[in-house]
C-alpha positions, 0 to 999 in steps of 0.5 A, a space after each residue: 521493547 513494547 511499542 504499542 504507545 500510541 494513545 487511542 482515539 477515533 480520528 488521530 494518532 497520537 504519541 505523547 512524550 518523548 521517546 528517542 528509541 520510538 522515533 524510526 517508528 513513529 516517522 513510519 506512523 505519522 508518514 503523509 502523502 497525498 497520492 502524487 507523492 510522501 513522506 516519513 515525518 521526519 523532524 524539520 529541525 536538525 535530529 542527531 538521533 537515530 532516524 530513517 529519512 525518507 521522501 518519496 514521489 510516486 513513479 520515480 524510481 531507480 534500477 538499482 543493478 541485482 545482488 546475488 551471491 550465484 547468478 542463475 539464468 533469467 534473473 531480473 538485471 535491477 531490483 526497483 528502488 523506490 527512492 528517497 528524493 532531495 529533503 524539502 521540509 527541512 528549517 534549520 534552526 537556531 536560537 540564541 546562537 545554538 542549533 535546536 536538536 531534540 537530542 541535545 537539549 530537554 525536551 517536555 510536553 512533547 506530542 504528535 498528531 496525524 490528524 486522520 478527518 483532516 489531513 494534517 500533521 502536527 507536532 508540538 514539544 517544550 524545549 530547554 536547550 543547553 544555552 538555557 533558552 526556553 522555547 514552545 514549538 508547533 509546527 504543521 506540515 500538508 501534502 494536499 490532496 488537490 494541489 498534490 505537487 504542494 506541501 506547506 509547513 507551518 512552524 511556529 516559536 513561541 519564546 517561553 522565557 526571555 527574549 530570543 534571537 531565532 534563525 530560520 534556515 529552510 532548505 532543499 538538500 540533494 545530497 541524500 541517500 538511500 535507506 535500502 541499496 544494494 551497491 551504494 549508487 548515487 542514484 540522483 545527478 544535481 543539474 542545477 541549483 538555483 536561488 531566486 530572489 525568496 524562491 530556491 530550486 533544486 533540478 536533479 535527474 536520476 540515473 539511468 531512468 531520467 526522471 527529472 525532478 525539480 524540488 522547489 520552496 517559498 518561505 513567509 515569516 510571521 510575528 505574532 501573527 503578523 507577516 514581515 515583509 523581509 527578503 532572506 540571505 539566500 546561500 547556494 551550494 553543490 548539494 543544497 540551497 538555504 534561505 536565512 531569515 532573523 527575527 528578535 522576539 520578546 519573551 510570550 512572542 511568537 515567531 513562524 515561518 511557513 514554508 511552500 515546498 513540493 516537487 514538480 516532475 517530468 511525468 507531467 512536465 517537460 523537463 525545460 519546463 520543470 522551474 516555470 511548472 514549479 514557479 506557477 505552483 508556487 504562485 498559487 501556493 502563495 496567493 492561497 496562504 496556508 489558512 486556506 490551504 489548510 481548510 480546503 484539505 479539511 475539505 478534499 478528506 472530507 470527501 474521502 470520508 464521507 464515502 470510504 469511512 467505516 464508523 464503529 460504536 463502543 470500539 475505540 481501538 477498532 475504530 481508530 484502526 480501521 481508519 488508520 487504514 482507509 486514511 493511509 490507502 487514500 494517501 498511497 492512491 488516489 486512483 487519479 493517474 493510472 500510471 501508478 499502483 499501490 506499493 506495500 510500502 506506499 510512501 512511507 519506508 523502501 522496502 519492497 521497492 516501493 513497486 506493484 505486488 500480486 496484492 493490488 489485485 488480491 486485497 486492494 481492487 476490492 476497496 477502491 471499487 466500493 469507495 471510489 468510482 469504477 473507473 479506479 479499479 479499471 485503471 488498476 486492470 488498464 495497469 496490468 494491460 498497459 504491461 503485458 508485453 513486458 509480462 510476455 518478455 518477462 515469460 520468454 526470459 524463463 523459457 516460455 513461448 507462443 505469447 505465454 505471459 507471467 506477469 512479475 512478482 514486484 515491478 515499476 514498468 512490468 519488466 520484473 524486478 525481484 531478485 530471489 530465485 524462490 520467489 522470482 521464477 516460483 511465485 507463479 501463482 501472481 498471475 492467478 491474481 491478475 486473472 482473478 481481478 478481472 472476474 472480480 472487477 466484472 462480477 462487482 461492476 457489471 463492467 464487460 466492456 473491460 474483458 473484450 477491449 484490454 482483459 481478454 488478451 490478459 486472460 489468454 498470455 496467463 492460460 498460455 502460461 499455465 498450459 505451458 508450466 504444467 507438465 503431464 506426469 505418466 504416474 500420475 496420469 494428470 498434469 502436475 505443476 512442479 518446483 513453485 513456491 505458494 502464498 506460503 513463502 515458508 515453503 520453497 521449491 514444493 511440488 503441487 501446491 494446491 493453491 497454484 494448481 487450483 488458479 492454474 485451472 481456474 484461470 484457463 476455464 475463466 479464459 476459455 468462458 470469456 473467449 466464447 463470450 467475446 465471440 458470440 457478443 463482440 464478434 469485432 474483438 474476437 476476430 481482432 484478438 484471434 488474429 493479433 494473438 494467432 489463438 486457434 481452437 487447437 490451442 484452446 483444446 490443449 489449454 482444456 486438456 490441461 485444465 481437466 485434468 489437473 492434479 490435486 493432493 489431498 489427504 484421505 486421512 484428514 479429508 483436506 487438500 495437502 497445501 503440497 504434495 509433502 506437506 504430511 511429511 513434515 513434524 506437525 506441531 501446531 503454533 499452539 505448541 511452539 514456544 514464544 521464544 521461536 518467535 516471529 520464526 523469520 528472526 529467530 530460525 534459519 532458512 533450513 529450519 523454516 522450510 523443513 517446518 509445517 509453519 505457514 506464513 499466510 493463507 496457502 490453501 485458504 486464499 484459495 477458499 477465500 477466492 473461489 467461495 462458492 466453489 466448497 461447501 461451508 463444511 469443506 472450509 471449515 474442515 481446512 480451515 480447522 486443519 490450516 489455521 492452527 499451523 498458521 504463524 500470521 508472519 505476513 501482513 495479509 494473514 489476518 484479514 483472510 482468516 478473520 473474514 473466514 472465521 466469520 463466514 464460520 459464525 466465530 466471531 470472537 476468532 474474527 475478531 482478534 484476527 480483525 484487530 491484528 491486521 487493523 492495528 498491525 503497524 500501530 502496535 507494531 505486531 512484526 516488530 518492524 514498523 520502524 522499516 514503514 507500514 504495510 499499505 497493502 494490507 490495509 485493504 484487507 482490513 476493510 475487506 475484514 469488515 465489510 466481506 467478514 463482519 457484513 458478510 458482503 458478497 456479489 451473486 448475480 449481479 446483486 449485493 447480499 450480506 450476512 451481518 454480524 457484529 463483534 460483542 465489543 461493538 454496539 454498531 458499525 456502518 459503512 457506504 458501498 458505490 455498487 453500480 452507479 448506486 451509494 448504499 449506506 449499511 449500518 448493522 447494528 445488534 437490533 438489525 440492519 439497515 440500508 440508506 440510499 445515499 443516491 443512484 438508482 433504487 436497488 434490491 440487496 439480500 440480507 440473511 437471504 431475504 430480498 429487500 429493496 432499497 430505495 
């Protein structure tokens, strides 16, 4: 099925016409969040079609007990269920007697629209049902960005033919289930269900974890624009609560109900007081009236535009790519509560948990860095800090010691929560990635004040890690890393991957450098770090024995480092020679056949060009990047942004390009045909890294900006703002050159082409 329906336009996605089998992927498309919490744009009305109903607020989650056909030592007990909370757009309703349901009634003029520069959704449809009623329906629903416990609901009926007797019913239902379980739990206990004159409550508490939450709503009722003073029958069960309200209109009339609806938590509340923090938001809600509210998101998204929008001339799909990704990061994190992260999922699907990956470091602290203020991406390190004595206990279950710390492949609260042994106790390069945030953090900001309060004992759990995984083989006469899976998750269980070797000594250098640093400039930390974590120089000196040492397969023949030590032994027939009835390969092969093959999920050995640039020659990146990539099946949402950034680095623009436009419109055109599961949020940064890092050719060296600027033949100039050390900088490229405009902060000096200008 061709999925890629979505009509091009700079600033919305829009779908026009209705199409039953297209529904799951456009709930995924046209998801909102704010943040705090989101959802699937689910239909209000009732939908007997096929469809995936999803509500999610961020940090609630459930430990949803592990499913393993063998249970091996150190498993993770629950993977982390992100889960789907009780409904609260819901509007049942009801026309002359008969329930509105797209699947049973004809539906024309059918059109949605998540509208990007403002923040809202809109849906709007013609609908004949089978009693022969004929109604035009419009309904707009915010999550906003600032009230950001408040969603609102405009839903509006006009009678196109006769006239109409319409029953609005808004709920809240409890009685919801998961998507993505492992036993059927029930994963919500229903406390209390309340009505309250107009108001309606919903008290639920998840299991095991306890996190309270009390989903509320507030309806008003329109016609003609004009408000009814009217009190609805209010009808309360186990599982739901419903308000009922009737109106008569004349045919042209119009009739809306708009509904106030959110979740308040006991991440910001005390649990006994959860209805008053609902009834206090509600009151403002109300006050505010959905005009108001509707403008001051307009206003709040216009703030995150005028720093974060990339605009792009002559490129409408590039252009509504790239901000199809910065509008749905904005939405995931807002960088306001350092409590949360940024799942791959974000709000808009279950997969992956909905929990922190090695892809908040690698992909996304570079965005947030640039558009929002440092202190965001400190917040994400503070994240990793706040959890490393659950990444030590995460080391100890695995048989490490001495403060050892492995940081988890997929998590909520640091304990580790992925279940598959290739990837739980083998994807150690994640730690890699956290090491290198805090590099990259310093080396952007000029922040070092982050590595002496919270890094530096980070920095030494991972070098104990590496020092304690690598082992020294007597053949070799150097330290080797066994049985571990890299960034190519289509290789399990390989010895010496490069990539995971490259990190490991990496890792130990930067820790070792940032001990020194620490000692002669903070002298205070050092002695309270030392003493706490019972470092020694002894200890030091075996780490660097590790490190200096370490063993890297490489290939005389080819003159390129082996991805791992048998990747020459494999069949080496490139994608380009594989035949598109094998693909994706993850659908269509098995297991065995994947891993026997030479195909490679996402940069293996290029992630690592990709973080330590300045450590190869151009040649040397070129020469892997000629050998890797043309094994490489782009079945991983972050294949295509490292690549494209490399191509680019190579002067391969039209290459660049097409990768570009393949991690822009991932989900849009539905390229892993899987959209309908959610989007890949995290991925998303690394669309903007494309641009910026790739396309402006973007780098940091010695605390200054440099760029290297180019532009794709299908565009006539791109322009985005960069917050660099108290500086806003707008860059715009465009084929006559580039410029520089000094939005505010002090005046700075960048290099473009290797040539020094100031911008003031």
């Amino acid at each position: 099925m061709n999925q890629e329906y979505i009509i091009s336009d700079p600033w919305s996605i829009i779908e026009e016409g209705f199409d039953a089998e297209l529904v799951k992927s456009s709930e995924s498309l046209f998801s909102i969040g704010n943040g705090a919490m989101g959802q699937r744009a689910n239909f209000e009305e009732d939908y007997s079609g096929p469809t995936f109903q999803g509500s999610y607020i961020g940090g609630v989650y459930y430990p949803d007990k592990t499913r393993v056909g063998w249970w091996k030592n150190g498993y993770p007990e629950y993977f982390a269920k992100v889960l789907n909370a009780p409904n609260w757009i819901g509007i049942r309703v009801t026309i002359n007697g008969e329930m509105l349901d797209l699947n049973h009634c004809e539906v024309t003029q059918f059109r949605r629209e998540l509208n990007m520069k403002e923040g809202y959704y809109k849906r709007s449809f013609e609908a004949t049902l089978q009693n022969g009623a004929k109604i035009a329906v419009e309904s707009t629903r915010i999550l906003h960005l600032e009230h950001d416990e408040l969603g609102v609901i405009n839903y509006t009926i006009k009678a196109l033919q006769k006239d109409l007797e319409i029953e609005f019913c808004p709920y809240l239902d409890a009685g919801i289930t998961n998507e993505d379980s492992n036993w059927d739990d029930q994963f919500w206990e229903i406390l209390n269900v309340t009505a309250e004159e107009d108001r309606a409550f919903v008290h639920t508490r998840t299991m095991k974890t306890h996190f309270d939450v009390c989903t509320y709503m507030q309806s008003q009722l329109f016609v003609n624009g004009e408000s009814l003073e009217t009190m609805p029958k209010m009808e309360t069960k186990e599982k739901n609560v419903r308000a009922r309200y009737s109106v008569n209109i004349k045919e042209g009339a119009s009739a809306s109900l708009v509904k106030y609806a959110g979740y308040v938590v006991s991440l910001n509340h005390e649990p006994e007081a959860l209805m008053d923090a609902a009834r206090q938001v509600l009151d403002k809600g109300i006050a505010l009236g959905y005009e108001a509210l509707k403008t001051s998101q307009a206003d709040a998204w216009e703030r995150v535009w005028d720093m974060a929008d990339i605009a792009i001339e002559g490129d409408v799909k590039a252009q509504q790519g790239i901000r199809f990704n910065i509008f749905q990061l904005n939405q995931t994190y807002s960088g306001k509560d350092a409590r949360l992260n940024i799942g791959p999922k974000g709000f808009t699907g279950e997969k992956y948990g909905g929990s922190t990956y090695w892809d908040t470091e690698a992909y996304c602290i570079p965005f947030y860095m640039a558009t929002k203020d440092q202190q965001v991406a400190r917040n994400l390190l503070k994240y990793r800090f706040d959890q490393l004595d659950k990444a030590i206990e995460n080391a100890e279950k695995l048989g490490f010691s001495n403060g050892a710390a492995l940081y988890p492949m997929v998590t909520m609260n640091g304990e580790e929560c992925h279940n598959e042994w290739e990837i739980t106790f083998e994807e150690i390069h994640r730690n890699g990635a956290i090491a290198f945030a805090i590099f990259n953090y310093e080396r952007y900001t000029g922040d070092t004040s982050y590595v002496p309060e919270m890094g530096l004992e980070v920095l030494i759990g991972i070098a104990r890690f590496w020092h304690q995984r690598a082992s020294f083989s007597t053949a070799k006469d150097q330290y080797v890393i066994l049985g571990v899976t890299g960034p190519n998750e289509y290789e399990n269980n390989v010895n010496n991957n490069w990539y995971t070797n490259y990190t490991a000594k990496w890792c130990i250098e930067y820790a070792t450098k940032m001990l020194e640093r620490v000692q002669n400039d903070h002298a205070s930390d050092y002695e309270r770090i030392t003493a706490k974590t019972k470092l020694t120089s002894e200890e030091i000196e075996q780490w660097s024995k590790v490190a200096s040492n370490m063993y890297f397969p490489f290939s005389d023949a080819h003159n390129v480092y082996l991805q791992q030590d048998g990747f020459l032994d494999k069949e080496l027939v490139t994608v380009a020679d594989l035949g598109k009835e094998n693909r994706p390969i993850n659908q269509k092969w098995s297991w065995d056949r994947i891993l026997r093959s030479p195909y490679i999920k996402q940069a293996d050995t290029l992630q690592g060009f990709y973080f330590f640039e300045d450590h190869f020659t151009k040649e040397e990146l070129e020469r892997h990047f000629d050998f890797y990539e043309p094994f490489t099946v782009h079945e991983s949402s972050l294949s295509p942004c490292v690549h494209s950034i490399q191509a680019a680095m190579l002067g391969r623009m039209e290459q660049a390009y097409t990768f570009y436009l393949r991690t822009s419109r991932l989900d849009l055109d539905d390229y892993n045909k899987e959209v309908e599961e959610g989007l890949h949020i995290t991925s998303m940064a690394g669309t903007w890294m494309s641009i910026v890092e790739g396309f402006g050719g973007m780098r940091v060296k010695d605390g200054m900006l440099h760029f290297s600027p180019q532009i794709p033949e299908q565009w006539t100039n791109y322009s985005f703002k960069i917050n660099f050390r108290g500086s806003i900088v707008k860059v715009m490229i465009e084929r006559e050159g580039t410029r520089f405009h000094l939005e505010s902060g002090p005046a700075m000096d960048v290099y473009v082409n290797s040539e020094r200008t100031t911008v003031n």
